[in-house]
C-alpha positions as CSV (number, residue, x, y, z in Angstrom):
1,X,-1.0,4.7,38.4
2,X,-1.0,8.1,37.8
3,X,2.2,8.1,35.4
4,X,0.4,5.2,33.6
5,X,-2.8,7.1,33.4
6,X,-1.1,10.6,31.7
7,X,0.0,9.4,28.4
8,X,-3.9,7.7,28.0
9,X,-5.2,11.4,28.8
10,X,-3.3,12.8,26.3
11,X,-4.3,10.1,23.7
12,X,-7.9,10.9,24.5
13,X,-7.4,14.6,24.5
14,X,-5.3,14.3,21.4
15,X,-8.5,12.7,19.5
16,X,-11.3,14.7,21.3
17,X,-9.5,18.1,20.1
18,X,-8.9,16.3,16.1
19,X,-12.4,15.4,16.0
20,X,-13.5,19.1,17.6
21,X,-11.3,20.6,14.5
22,X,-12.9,18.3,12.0
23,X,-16.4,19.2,12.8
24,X,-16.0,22.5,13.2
25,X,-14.1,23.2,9.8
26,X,-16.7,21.2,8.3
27,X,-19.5,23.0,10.0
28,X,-17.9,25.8,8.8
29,X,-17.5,24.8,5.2
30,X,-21.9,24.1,5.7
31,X,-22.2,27.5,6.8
32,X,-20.2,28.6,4.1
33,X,-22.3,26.2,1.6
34,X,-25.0,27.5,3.1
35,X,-25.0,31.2,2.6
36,X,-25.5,31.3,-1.4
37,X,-28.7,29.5,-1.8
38,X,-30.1,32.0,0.9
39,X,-28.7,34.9,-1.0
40,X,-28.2,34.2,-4.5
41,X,-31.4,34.9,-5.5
42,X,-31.6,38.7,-3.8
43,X,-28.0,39.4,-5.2
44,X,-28.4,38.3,-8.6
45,X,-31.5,40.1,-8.9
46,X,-29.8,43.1,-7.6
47,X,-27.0,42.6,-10.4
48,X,-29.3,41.7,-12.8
49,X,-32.6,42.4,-12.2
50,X,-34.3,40.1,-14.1
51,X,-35.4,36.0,-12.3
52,X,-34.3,34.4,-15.7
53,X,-31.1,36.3,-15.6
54,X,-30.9,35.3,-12.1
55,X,-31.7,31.7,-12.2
56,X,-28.7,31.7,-15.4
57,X,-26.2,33.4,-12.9
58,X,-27.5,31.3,-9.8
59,X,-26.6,27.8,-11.5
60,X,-23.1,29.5,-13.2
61,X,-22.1,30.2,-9.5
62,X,-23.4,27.0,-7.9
63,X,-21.0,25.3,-10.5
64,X,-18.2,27.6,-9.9
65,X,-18.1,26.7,-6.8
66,X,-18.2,22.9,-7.4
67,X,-15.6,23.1,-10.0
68,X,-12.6,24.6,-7.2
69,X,-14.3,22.5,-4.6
70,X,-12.9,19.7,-6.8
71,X,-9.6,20.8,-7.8
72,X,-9.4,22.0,-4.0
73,X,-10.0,18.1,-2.6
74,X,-6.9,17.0,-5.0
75,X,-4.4,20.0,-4.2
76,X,-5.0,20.4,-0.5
77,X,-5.5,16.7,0.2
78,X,-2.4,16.5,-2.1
79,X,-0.8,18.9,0.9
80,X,-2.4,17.5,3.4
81,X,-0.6,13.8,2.4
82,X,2.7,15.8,2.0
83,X,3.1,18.1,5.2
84,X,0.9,17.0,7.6
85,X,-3.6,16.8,7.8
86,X,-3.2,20.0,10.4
87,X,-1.1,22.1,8.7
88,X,-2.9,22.0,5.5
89,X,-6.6,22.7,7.4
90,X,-5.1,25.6,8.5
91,X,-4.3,27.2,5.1
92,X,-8.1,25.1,4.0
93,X,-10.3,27.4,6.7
94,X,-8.0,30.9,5.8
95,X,-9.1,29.9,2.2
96,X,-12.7,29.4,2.7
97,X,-13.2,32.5,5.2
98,X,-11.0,35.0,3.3
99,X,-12.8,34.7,-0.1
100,X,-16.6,33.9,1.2
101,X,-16.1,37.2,2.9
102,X,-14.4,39.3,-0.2
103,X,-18.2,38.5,-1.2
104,X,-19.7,40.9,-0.1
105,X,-18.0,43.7,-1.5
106,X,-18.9,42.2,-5.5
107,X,-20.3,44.7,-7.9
108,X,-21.1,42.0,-10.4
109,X,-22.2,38.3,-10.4
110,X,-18.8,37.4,-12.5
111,X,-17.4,38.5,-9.2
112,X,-19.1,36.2,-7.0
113,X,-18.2,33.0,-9.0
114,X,-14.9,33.8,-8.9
115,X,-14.4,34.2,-5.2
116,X,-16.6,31.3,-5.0
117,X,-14.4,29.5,-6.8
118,X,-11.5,30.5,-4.8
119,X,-13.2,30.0,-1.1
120,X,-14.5,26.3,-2.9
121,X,-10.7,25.5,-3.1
122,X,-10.6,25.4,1.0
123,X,-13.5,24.0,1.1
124,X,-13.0,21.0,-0.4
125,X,-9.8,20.6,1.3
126,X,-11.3,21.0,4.3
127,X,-13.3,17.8,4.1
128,X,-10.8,15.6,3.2
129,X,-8.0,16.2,6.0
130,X,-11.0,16.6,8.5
131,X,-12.1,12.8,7.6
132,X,-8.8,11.9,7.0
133,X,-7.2,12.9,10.8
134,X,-10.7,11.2,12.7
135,X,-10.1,8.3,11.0
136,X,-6.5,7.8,11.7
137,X,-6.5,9.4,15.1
138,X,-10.1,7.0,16.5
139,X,-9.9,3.1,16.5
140,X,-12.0,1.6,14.4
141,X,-15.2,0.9,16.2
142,X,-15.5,4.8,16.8
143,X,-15.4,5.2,13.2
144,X,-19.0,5.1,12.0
145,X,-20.1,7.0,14.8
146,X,-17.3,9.7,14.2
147,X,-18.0,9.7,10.3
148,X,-21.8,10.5,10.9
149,X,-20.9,13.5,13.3
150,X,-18.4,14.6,10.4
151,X,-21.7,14.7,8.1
152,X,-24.0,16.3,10.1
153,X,-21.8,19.1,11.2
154,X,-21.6,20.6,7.9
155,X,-25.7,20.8,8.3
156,X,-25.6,22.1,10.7
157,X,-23.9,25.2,9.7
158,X,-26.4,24.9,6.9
159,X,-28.8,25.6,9.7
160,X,-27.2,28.2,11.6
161,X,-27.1,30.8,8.6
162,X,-30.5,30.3,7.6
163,X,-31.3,31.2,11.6
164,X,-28.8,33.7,11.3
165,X,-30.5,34.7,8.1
166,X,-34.1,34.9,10.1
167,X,-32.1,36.9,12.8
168,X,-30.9,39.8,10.4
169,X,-34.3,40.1,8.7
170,X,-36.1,40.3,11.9
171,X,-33.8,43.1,13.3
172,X,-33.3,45.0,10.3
173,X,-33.8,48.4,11.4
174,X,-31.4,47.9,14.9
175,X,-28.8,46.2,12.4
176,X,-29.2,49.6,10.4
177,X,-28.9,52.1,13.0
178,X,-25.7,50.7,14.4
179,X,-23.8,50.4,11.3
180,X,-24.5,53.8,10.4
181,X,-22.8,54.5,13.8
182,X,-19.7,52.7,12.7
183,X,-19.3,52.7,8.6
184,X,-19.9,55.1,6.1
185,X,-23.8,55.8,5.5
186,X,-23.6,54.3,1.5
187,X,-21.3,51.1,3.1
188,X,-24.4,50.3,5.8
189,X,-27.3,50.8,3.4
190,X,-25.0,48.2,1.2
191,X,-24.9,45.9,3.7
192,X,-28.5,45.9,4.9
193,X,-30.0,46.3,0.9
194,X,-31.9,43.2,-0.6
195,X,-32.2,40.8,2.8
196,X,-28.7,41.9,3.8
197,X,-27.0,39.7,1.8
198,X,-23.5,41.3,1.7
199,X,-23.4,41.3,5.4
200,X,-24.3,37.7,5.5
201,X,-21.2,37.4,3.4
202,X,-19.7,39.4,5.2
203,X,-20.0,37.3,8.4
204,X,-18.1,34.0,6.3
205,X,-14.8,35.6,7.1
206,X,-15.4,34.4,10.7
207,X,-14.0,30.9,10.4
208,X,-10.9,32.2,10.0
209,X,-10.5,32.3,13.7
210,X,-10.4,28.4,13.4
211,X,-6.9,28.4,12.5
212,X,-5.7,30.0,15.6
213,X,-6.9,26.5,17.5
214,X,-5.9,23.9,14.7
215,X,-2.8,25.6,14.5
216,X,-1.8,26.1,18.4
217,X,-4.2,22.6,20.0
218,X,-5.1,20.1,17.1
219,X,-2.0,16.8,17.2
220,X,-0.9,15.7,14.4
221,X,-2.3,11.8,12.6
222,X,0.7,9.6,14.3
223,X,-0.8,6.9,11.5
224,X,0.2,9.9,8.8
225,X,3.2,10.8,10.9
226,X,5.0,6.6,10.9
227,X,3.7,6.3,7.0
228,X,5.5,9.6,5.7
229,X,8.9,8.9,7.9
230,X,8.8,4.7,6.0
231,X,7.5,5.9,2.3
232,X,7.9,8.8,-0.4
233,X,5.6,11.8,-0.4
234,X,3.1,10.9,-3.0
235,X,2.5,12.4,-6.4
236,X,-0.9,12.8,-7.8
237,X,-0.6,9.8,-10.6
238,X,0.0,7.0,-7.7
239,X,-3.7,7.3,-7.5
240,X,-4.2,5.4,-10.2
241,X,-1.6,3.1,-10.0
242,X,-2.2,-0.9,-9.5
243,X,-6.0,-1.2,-8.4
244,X,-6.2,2.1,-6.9
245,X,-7.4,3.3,-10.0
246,X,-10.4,1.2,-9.9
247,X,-11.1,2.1,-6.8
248,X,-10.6,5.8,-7.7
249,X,-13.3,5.6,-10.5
250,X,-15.8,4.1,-8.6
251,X,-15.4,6.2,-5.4
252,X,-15.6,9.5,-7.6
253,X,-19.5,8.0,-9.2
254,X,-20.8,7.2,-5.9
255,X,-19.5,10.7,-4.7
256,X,-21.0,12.5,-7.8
257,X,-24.4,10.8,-6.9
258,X,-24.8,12.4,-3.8
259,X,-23.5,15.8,-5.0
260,X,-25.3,16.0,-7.7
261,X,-28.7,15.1,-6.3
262,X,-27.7,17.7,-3.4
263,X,-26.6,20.8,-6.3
264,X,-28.7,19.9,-8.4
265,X,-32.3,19.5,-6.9
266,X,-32.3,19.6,-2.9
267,X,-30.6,23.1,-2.7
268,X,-32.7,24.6,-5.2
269,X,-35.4,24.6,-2.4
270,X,-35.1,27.5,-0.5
271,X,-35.2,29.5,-3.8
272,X,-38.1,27.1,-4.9
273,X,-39.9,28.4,-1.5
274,X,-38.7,31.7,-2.1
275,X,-40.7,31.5,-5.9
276,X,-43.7,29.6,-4.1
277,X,-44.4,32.0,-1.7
278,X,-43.5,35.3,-4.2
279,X,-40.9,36.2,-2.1
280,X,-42.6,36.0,1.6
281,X,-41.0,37.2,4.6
282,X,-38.8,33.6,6.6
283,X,-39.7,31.2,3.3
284,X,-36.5,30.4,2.1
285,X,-35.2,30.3,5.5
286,X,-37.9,28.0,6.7
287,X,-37.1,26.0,3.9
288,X,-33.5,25.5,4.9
289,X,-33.9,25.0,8.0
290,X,-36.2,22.1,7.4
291,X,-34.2,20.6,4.8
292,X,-31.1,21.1,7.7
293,X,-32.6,19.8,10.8
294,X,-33.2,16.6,8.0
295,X,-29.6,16.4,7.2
296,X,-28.1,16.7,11.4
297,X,-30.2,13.3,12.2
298,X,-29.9,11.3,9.0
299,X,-26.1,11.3,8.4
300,X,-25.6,9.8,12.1
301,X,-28.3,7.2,11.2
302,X,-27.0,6.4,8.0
303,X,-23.0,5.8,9.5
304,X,-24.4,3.1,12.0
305,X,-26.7,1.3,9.9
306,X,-23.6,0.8,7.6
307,X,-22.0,-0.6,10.2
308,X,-24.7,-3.1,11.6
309,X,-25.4,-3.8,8.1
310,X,-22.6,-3.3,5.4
311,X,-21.6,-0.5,3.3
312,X,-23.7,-1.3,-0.1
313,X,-27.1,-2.3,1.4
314,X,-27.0,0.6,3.0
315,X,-25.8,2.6,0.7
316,X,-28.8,0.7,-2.1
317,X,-31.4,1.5,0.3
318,X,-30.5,5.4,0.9
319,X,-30.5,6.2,-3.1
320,X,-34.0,4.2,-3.6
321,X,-35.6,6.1,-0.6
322,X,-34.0,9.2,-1.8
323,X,-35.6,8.6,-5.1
324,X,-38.8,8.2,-3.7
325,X,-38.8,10.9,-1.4
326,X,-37.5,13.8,-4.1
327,X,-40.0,12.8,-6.5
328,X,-43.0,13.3,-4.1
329,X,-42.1,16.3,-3.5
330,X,-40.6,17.9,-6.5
331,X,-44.2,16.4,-8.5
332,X,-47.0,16.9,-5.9
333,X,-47.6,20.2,-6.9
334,X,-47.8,21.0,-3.2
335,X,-48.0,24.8,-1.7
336,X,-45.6,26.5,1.2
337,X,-46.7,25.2,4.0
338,X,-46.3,22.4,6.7
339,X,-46.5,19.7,4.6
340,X,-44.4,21.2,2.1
341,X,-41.8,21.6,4.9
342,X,-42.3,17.9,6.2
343,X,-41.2,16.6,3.0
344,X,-38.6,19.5,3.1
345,X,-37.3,17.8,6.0
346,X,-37.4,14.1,5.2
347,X,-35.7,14.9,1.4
348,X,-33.0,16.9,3.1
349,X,-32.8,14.0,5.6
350,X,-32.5,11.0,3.3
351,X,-30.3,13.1,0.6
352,X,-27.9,14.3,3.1
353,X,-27.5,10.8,4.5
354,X,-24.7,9.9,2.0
355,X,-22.6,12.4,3.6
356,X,-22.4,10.3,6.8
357,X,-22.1,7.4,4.2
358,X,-19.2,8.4,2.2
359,X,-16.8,9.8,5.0
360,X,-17.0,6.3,6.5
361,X,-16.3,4.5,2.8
362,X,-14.0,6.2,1.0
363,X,-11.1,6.7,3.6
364,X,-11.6,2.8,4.0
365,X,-10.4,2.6,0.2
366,X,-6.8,4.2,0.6
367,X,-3.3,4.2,2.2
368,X,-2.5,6.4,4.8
369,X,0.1,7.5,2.4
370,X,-2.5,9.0,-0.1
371,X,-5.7,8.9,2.3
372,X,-6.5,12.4,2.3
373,X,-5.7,12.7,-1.9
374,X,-7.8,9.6,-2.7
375,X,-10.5,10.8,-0.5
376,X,-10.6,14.6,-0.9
377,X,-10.7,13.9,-4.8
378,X,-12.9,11.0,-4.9
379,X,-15.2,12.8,-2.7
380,X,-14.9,16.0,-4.9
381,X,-14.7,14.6,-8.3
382,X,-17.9,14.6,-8.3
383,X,-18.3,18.1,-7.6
384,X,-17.3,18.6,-11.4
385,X,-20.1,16.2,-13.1
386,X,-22.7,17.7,-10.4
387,X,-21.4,21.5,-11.7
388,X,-22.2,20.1,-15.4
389,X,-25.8,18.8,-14.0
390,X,-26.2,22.0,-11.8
391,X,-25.7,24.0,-15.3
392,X,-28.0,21.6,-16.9
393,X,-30.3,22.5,-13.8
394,X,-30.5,26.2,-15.3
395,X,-31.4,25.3,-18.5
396,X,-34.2,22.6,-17.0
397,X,-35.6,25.4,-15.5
398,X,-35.9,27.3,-18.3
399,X,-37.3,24.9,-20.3
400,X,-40.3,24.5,-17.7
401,X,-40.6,28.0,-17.5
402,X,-39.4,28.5,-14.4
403,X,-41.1,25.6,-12.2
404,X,-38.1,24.8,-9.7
405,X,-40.1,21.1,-9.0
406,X,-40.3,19.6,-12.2
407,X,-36.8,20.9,-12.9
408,X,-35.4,19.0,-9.4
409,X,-37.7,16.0,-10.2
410,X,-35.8,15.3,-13.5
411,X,-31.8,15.8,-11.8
412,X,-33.0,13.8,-8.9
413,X,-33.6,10.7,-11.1
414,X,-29.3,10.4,-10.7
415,X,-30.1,8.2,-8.2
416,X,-31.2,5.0,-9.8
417,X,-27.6,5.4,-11.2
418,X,-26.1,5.1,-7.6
419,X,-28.3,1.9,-7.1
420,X,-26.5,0.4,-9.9
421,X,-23.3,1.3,-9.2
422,X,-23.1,0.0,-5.8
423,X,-22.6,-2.9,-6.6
424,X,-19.2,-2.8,-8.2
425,X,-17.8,-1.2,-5.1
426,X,-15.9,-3.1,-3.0
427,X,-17.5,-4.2,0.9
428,X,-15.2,-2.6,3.8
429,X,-17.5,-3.5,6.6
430,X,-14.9,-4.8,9.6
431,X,-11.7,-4.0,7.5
432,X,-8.8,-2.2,9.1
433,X,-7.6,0.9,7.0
434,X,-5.3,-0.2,4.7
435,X,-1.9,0.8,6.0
């Protein structure tokens, strides 16, 4: 019984320690996500020293980033299809932690966006072989379950730097004295200037320690493993080959929904709160951790009730709630405060349920011989309309003269477009992957 028993141990091991390396990359990648809407607005208005200035870098950045998370989906989920979903989340989490830290040694905004850019390339890598290796790896009744862990975790780094965030401010003056004790005087006063933003930075290089585990413990997809030993590698135009490219265009505009409603309006907030409260001590924090807490629950909620219902009801239902919820709160005109962070919560809740939504759907449209490159760009595709809307976001804010709510009212509106949409996708509830 025994000998029987082994190799079931180390299937179970095998997926526990691939689902461990998905959710924490992609808790990572939230943490990483995370930092610049805490600290954008104190480092641009140390670079530029001006809140329209600021709010013009702020968006430039926000879309930077979106832009290589994009082109990072295609060319490391391209990799990942290629030489394995492990080996390429290594070179994913060294991407994302090498240039998130570079950060905090910038001199200029113009720097930021570009190392933005460059940690955005592992980043969206990183969600695409994460979702791609729990999907192959679990059988498919885990699946829903496993897809709405996969979208939390990323909020939940969202809500560790904003308590880290908290932490730093609170303890200032110890954080000060012991970095003079090991850096240069001018380096620690850097580091601790402006609500220590360039030590938050600073602090993203730490996922890099994550590719010690994936590297040494993670097992390879055995689905990926059989399909690359029977087929070609694939090349970036099979995507849109037969009806794959149907499916392609239609998985990229339900992505760009979400993303865009999230760049575009829900993580303005914290610098919303930060504005509302005239830059009060734990606002923007608060803010994010509301919004955070929000988007742990709803992503698990939203994976199952796809499941016990079916992919597009569910999927109808989130962007119509979403609606309602983001133009409550963006138009009531409300104050910083506990009602202010109720809503907080509930927006960041409902908005962030797609992203235990779309992990579940999209890998459901692809071959395990281009899972991971349909995915990763269909998810990130829309990173590149939602950097055009989070630019348009800038200018929206100018033009209401600097109201953050009426600004994130108008972007949320994208999701009647999801609500149409919808229905042109195709169901998947009960389906096998497609082999």
């Amino acid at each position: 019984m025994s000998n029987a028993t082994a190799p079931q141990r180390t299937l179970n091991a095998a997926k526990w320690l691939a689902l461990s390396a998905a959710v924490l990359g992609w808790m990572f990648d939230g943490l990483e996500m995370g930092l610049f809407p805490l600290v954008g607005r104190p480092a641009m208005l140390e670079f530029t020293g001006s809140d329209a200035a600021s709010g013009y870098w702020f968006s430039i950045i926000i879309a930077t980033f979106l832009v290589g998370a994009a082109f990072g989906g295609l060319l490391l989920g391209w990799l990942g299809d290629r030489i394995g979903r492990t080996r390429a989340m290594v070179w994913s989490v060294l991407a994302y932690s090498i240039f998130s830290g570079l950060c905090a040694f910038t001199t200029a905004p113009w720097q930021i966006a570009a190392l933005r850019f460059l940690a955005a390339l592992g980043m969206g890598g990183q969600w695409a072989l994460g979702v791609s290796l729990v999907m192959e790896i679990f059988p498919m009744k885990s699946r829903p379950l496993m897809a709405g862990l996969i979208g939390a975790a990323a909020n939940v780094g969202f809500l560790l730097i904003a308590l880290l965030s908290l932490g730093l401010t609170s303890f200032i003056a110890s954080i000060t004295g012991f970095l003079h004790t090991v850096l240069p005087d001018h380096l620690a006063a850097a580091l601790v200037a402006n609500h220590a933003w360039r030590l938050l930075m600073l602090l993203g290089a730490l996922p890099a320690l994550l590719t010690f585990f994936i590297r040494v413990f993670v097992p390879e997809s055995e689905m990926w493993q059989k399909s690359s030993q029977k087929q070609a590698a694939p090349r970036v135009g099979d995507m849109f080959k037969g009806g794959l490219g149907r499916l392609v265009l239609i998985g990229s505009l339900l992505g760009t929904v979400a993303l865009l409603g999230t760049w575009g309006s829900v993580q303005w907030i914290p610098a919303w709160a930060d504005k509302l409260t005239n830059k009060a001590h734990g606002a923007r924090e608060a803010a994010q951790i509301a919004s955070a807490l929000g988007a742990i629950v709803f992503p698990i909620l939203v994976a199952l009730v796809a499941e016990k219902l079916n992919r597009r009801i569910t999927y109808f239902t989130l962007a119509l709630l979403s609606l309602l919820a983001c133009q409550f709160l963006f138009r009531s005109n409300l104050s910083f405060g506990g009602t202010f962070l109720a809503w907080t919560f509930l927006v960041g809740g409902l908005t962030a349920g797609f992203y235990g939504w779309l992990p579940l759907y999209l890998p459901e449209l692809f071959p395990t011989r281009m899972r991971a490159m349909g995915a990763g760009f269909t998810y990130n595709a829309g990173r590149i309309l939602a950097a055009g809307g989070t630019l348009g976001a800038g200018g929206l804010v100018a033009h209401f003269k600097g109201d953050f709510g009426k600004m994130c009212a108008v972007i949320s509106l994208v999701y009647i477009v999801g609500m149409v949409i919808i229905w042109f996708s195709p169901e998947t509830q009960g389906k096998p992957l497609p082999e």
